[in-house]
C-alpha positions in Angstrom: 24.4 -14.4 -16.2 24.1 -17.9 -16.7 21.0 -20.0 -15.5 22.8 -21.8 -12.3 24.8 -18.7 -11.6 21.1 -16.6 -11.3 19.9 -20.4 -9.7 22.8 -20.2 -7.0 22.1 -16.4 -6.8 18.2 -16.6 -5.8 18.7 -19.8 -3.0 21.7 -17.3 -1.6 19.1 -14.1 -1.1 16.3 -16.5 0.4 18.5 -18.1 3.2 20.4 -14.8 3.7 16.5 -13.2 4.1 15.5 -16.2 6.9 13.5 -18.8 4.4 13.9 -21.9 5.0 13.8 -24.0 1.4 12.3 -27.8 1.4 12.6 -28.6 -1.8 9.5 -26.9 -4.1 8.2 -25.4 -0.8 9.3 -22.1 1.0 8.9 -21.4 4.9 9.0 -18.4 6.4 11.5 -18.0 10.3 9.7 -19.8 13.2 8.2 -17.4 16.1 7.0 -15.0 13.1 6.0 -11.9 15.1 6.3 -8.5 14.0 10.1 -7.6 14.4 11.2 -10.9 12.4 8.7 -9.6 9.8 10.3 -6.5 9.3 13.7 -7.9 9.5 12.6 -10.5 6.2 11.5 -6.9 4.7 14.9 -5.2 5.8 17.1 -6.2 3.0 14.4 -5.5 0.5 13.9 -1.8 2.2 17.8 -1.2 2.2 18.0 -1.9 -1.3 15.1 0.7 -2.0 16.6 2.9 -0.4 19.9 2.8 -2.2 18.2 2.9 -5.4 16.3 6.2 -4.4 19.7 7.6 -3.5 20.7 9.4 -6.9 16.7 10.3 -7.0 16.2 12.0 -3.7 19.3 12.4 -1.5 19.5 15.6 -2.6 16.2 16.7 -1.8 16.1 15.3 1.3 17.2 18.5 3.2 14.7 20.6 1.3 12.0 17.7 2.1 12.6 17.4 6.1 11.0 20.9 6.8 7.6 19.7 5.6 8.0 17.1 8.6 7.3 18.3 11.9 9.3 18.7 15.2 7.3 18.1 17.8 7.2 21.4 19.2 5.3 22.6 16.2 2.7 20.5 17.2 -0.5 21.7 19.1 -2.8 18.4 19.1 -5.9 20.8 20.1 -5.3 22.5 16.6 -4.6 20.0 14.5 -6.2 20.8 10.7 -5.6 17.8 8.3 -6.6 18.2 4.6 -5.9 16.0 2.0 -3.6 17.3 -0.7 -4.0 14.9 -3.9 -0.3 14.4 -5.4 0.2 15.5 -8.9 2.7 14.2 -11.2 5.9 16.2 -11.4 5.2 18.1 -8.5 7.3 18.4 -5.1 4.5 16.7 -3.5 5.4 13.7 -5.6 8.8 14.0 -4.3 8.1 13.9 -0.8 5.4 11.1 -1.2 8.3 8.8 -2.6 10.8 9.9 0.0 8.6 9.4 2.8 7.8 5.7 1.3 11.1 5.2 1.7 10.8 5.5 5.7 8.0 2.3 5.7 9.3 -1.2 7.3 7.9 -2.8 4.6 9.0 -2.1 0.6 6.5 0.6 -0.5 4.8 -0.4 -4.2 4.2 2.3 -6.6 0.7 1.3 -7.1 -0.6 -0.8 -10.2 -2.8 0.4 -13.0 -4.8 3.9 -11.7 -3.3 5.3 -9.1 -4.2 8.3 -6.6 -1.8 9.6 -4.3 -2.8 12.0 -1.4 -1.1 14.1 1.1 -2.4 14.8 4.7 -1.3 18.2 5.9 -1.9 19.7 9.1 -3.0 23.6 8.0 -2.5 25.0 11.5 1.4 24.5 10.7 1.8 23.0 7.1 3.3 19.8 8.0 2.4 16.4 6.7 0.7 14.2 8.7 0.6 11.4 6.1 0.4 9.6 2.7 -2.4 7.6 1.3 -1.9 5.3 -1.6 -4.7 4.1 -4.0 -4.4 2.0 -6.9 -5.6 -0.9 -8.9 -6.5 -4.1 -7.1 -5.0 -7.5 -7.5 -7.8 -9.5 -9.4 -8.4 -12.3 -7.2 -8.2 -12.1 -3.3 -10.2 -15.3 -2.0 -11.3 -12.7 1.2 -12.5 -10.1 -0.5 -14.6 -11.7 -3.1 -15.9 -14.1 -0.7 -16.8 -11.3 1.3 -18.7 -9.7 -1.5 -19.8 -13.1 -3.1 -18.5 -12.3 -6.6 -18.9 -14.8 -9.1 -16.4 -14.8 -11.8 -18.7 -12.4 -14.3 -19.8 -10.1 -11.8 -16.0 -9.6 -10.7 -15.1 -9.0 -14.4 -17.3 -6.4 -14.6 -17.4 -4.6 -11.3 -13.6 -4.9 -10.3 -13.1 -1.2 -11.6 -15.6 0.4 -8.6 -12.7 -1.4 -6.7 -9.4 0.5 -5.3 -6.8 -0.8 -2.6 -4.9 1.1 -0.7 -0.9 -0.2 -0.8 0.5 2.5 1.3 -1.2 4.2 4.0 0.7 5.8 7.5 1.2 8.7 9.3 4.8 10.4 9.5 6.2 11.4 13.2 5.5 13.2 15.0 1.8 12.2 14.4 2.3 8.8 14.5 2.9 9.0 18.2 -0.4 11.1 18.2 -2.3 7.4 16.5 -3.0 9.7 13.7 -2.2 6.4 11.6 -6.2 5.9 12.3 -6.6 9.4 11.0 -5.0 8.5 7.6 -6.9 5.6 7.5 -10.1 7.2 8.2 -9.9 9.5 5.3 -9.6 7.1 2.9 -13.0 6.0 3.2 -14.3 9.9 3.3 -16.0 11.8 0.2 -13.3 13.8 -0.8 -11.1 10.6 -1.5 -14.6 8.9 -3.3 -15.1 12.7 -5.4 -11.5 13.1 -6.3 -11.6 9.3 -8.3 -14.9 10.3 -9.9 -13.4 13.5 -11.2 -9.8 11.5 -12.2 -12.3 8.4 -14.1 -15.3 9.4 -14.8 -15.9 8.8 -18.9 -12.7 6.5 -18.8 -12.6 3.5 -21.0 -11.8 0.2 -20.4 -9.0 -1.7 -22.0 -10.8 -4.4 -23.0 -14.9 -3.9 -23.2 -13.6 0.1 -24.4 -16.8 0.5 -22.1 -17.4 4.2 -20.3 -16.7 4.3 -16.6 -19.5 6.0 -14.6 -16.4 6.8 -12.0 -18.2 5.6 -8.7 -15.7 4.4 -6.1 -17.7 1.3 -3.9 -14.9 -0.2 -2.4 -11.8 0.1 -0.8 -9.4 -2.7 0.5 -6.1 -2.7 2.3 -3.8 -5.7 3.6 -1.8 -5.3 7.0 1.4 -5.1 6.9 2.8 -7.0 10.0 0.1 -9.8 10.3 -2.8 -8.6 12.3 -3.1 -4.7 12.5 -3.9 -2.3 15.6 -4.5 0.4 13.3 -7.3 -1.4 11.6 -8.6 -3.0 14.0 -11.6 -1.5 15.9 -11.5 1.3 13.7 -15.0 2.8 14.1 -16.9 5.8 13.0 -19.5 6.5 15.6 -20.2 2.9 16.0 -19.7 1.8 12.9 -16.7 -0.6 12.0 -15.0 1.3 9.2 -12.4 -1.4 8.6 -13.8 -5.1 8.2 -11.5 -8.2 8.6 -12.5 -10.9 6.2 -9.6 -12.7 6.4 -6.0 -13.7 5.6 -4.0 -13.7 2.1 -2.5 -17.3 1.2 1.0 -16.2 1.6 2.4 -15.1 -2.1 3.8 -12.6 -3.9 6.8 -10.9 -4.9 8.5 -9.2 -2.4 11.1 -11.4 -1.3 12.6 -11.1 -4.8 13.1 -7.6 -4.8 16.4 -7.2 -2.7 18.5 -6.8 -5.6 17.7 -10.1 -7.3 14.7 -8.8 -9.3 16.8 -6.7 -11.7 19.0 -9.8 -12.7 15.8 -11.9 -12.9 13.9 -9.5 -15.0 17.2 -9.1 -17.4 17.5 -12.9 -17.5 13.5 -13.5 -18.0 13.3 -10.9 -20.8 16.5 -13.0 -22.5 14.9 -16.3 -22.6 11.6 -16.3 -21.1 8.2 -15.9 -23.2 5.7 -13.5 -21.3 1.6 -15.4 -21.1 -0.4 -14.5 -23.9 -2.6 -11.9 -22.9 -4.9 -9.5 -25.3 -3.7 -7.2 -27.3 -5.1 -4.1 -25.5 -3.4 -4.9 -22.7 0.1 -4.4 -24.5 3.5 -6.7 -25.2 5.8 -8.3 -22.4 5.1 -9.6 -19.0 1.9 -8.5 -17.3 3.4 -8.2 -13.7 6.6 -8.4 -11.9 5.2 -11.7 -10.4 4.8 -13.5 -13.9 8.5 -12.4 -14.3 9.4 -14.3 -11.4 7.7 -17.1 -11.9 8.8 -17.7 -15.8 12.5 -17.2 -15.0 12.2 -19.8 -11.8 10.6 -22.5 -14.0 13.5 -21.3 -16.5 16.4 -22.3 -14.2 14.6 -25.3 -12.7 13.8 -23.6 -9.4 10.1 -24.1 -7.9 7.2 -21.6 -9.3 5.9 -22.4 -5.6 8.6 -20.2 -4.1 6.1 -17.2 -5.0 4.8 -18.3 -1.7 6.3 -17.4 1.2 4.2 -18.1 3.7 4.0 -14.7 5.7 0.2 -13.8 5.5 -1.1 -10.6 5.5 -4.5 -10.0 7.2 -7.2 -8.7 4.5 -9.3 -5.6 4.9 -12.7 -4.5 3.1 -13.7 -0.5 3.5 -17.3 -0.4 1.9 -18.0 3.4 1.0 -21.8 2.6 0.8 -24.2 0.6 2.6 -25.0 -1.5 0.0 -21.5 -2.2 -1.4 -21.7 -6.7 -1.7 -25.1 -5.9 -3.7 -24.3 -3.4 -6.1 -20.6 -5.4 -6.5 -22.4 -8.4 -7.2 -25.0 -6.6 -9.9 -27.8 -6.9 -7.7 -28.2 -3.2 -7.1 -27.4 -0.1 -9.8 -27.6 2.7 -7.3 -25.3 3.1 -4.0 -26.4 4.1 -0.7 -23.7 6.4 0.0 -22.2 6.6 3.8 -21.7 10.5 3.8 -18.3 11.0 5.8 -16.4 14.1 5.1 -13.1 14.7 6.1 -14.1 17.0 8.9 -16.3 15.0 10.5 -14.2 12.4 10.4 -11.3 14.4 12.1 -14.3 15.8 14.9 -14.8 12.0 15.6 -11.2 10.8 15.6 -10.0 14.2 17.6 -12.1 13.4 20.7 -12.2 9.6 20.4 -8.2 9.0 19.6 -6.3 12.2 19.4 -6.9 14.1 22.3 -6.8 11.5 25.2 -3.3 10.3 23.6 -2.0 13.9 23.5 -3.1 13.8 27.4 -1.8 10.0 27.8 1.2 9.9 25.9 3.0 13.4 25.6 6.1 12.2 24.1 5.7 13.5 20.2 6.7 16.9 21.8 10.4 15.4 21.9 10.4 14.5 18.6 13.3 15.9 16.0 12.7 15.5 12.4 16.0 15.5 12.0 16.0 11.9 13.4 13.3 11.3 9.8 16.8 11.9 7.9 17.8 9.1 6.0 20.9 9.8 4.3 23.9 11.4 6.4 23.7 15.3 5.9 26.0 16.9 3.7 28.8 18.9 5.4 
């Protein structure tokens, strides 16, 4: 494709998603609440979808048993445990597949990754997924938060995970078991299982041995401010910490279609950033891609921001996380939380009163989870 073909190309997906385009500068639909949110991420969650098709359509009817109807339900004996995804494995399957259900595109994690199931053991059906990998290296929030300088960051960012996809599956969701997934994160079976994955790891760089302690978790919302996050507590304690907003940017509004034509035209006549050596050739992230083939075509690099912020999250797994981030302490204060106690706190504060409140999970069909029409 020629460069004012793939020029005309990227100015048609931006105004077909909502953006408004002023020149170098992007701005996202007026009256930005949740819906128009999702409805900027719709094309990009179509297109996902239709990708996954040759992948998973034919799984999808074996897959939909491990949802629940509502009637297998008993909120009084709800079990969760977390299942951690191995590679290969059907588990993996349905962790994709259900990714496929969020309003959002669904990343496949950067760097390390762990991927967990929630399953409810009274009936075997998944409650949720939970989504760990690398962090992005600079977020203004968290590191303010933590009060990283640049050396300390450099060195501690591996005790660092985020969280890019996290949810409960109906009929649960109705049950605000959203919370629940979220809670588990931050318990010692999520910390235990990333110590036993990196422990005596080496970096890329420093080729330094990891200890494999897990201090900190983060998380963005999807739809601006969250109400699962929000007021998250564990007996008192706020579980989920707002420390602010992201500036807007990323990639996400490239990945409709037009990223695979701007990839094919970046790796044609764009030069990836030197980086080292240990790190490997090529471009270091889908974002550097886009931003080398926009300068290439004489588009704005500043249309990486789209102006649709995402509020920031900080999950501290001890209570001295900022110091031992920062290098002032070696030795964490761990806040034991296992998954069962948890679960007691979130059954009687969130589960059980919505069951009571709310009843309408009981209705639910999984076949309305089905996302491709079924096969006659």
């Amino acid at each position: 494709m020629k460069g004012r073909d793939l020029r005309n190309l990227i100015v048609e997906s931006l105004l077909q998603q909502g953006f408004g385009i002023h020149g170098s500068r992007l701005s996202p639909p007026e009256h930005l609440d949740k819906d128009a949110v999702r409805q900027i991420h719709s094309v990009a969650v179509e297109h996902r979808i239709e990708c996954a098709r040759g992948r998973l359509q034919r799984h999808e009817s074996l897959l939909l048993p491990r949802i629940a109807n509502g009637s297998e339900v008993a909120p009084a004996r709800i079990a969760p445990r977390l299942i951690e995804v191995r590679r290969g494995s059907q588990d993996e399957v349905l962790f994709r597949y259900v990714g496929l259900h969020w309003s959002i595109p669904v990343s496949s994690g950067y760097g390390r990754r762990l991927r967990f199931l929630v399953v409810d053991e009274h009936n075997g059906k998944l409650i949720g997924i939970l989504g760990l990998g690398d962090p992005v290296y600079s977020v203004a929030a968290r590191d303010g938060w933590i009060g990283w300088s640049r050396r300390a960051r450099r060195q501690r960012l591996r005790h660092v995970m985020d969280a890019y996809v996290l949810g409960a599956v109906p009929p649960y969701s109705y049950l605000l078991c959203g919370k629940l997934v979220a809670m588990l994160a931050a318990s010692d079976e999520v910390r235990s299982a990333f110590r036993r994955k990196y422990r005596g790891s080496r970096s890329c760089i420093a080729r330094k041995r990891f200890d494999g302690r897990l201090a900190l978790l983060t998380t963005t919302s999807a739809l601006g401010r969250s109400s699962i996050y929000n007021r998250l507590t564990l007996e008192g304690r706020l579980v989920y910490q707002s420390v602010g907003f992201t500036r807007g940017s990323g990639d996400f509004h490239f990945l409709n279609g037009t990223y695979e034509v701007v990839r094919e035209y970046a790796d044609r006549f764009c030069e990836p950033t030197a980086k080292q050596e240990a790190w490997g050739t090529g471009f270091r992230n889908r974002r550097e891609v886009v931003k080398k083939c926009l300068a290439q075509v004489g588009l704005s690099t500043e249309w990486l921001y789209h102006g649709i912020e995402r509020e920031v999250f900080v999950i501290p797994l001890a209570r001295n996380t900022p110091e031992f981030l920062r290098g002032d302490h070696s030795r964490l204060l761990w806040y034991r939380q296992s998954t069962q106690d948890m679960f007691a706190w979130f059954r009687e504060r969130w589960l059980l009163p919505r069951a009571e409140r709310v009843p309408t999970y009981a209705g639910f069909d999984r076949e309305e989870y089905r996302i491709w029409q079924k096969p006659r």
